[in-house]
Legacy VTK file of the C-alpha trace (Angstrom):
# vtk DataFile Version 3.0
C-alpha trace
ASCII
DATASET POLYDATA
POINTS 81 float
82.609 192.168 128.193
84.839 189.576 129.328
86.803 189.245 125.782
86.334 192.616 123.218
88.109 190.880 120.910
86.278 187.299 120.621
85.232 188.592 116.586
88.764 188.816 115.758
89.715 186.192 117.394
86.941 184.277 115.391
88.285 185.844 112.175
91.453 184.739 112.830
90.353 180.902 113.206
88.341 181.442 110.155
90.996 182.812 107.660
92.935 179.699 108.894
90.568 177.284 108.376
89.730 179.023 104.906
92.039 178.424 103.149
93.403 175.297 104.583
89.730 173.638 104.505
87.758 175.396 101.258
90.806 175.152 98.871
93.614 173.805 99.503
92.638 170.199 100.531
90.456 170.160 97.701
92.246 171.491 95.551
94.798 168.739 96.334
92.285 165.879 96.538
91.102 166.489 92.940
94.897 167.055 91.376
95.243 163.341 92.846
91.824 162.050 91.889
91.749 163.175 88.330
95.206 162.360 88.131
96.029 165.731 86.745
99.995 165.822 85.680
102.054 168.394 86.700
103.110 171.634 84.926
99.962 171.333 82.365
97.414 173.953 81.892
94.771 172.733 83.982
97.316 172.140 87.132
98.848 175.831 86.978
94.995 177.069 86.633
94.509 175.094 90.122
97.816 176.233 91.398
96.954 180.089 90.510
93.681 179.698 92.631
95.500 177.777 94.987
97.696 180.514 95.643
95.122 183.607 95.023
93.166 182.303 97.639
95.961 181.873 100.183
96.822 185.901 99.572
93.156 186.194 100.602
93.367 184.243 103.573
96.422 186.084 104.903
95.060 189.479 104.024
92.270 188.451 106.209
94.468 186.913 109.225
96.379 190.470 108.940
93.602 192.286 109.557
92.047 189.987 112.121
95.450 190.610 114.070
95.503 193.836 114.130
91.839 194.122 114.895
93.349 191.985 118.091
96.470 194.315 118.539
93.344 197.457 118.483
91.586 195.768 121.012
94.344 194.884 123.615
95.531 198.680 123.526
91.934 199.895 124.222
91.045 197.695 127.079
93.268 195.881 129.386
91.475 192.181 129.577
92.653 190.189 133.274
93.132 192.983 134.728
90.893 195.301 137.168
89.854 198.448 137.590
LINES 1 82
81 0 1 2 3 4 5 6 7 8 9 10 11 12 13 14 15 16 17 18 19 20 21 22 23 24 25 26 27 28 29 30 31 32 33 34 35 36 37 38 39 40 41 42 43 44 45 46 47 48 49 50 51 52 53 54 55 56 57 58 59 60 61 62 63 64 65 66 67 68 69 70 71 72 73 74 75 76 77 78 79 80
């Protein structure tokens, strides 16, 4: 009642923290661990992913926004009736 829009807020956090957390740390961490040179198969496979999964997280963060932008129209939060 108090915030409509806590989900997309949520969402928002999450499609951050995706992509930053799940893959591309990781993804990083191993290039450097297994000492994987640049511009070789295995690192534009990574890099692919890499960047696949970022279009994912900022399809998500567009539509958590504008879930947000929805719910601010509908109901007027701080303010009362």
């Amino acid at each position: 009642m108090a915030m409509p829009f806590f989900n997309d807020v949520v969402a928002l956090l999450g499609a951050i923290g995706y992509w930053l957390l799940t893959v591309y740390f990781p993804i990083e961490m191993y290039i450097s661990q297994k000492k994987i040179q640049r511009f070789t198969y295995r690192w534009f496979g990574l890099q692919i992913l890499n960047f696949f999964c970022l279009l994912v997280a900022l399809a998500a963060a567009c539509g958590s926004i504008q879930g947000i932008t929805k719910a601010l129209h509908v109901s007027k939060p701080f303010r009362s009736k």
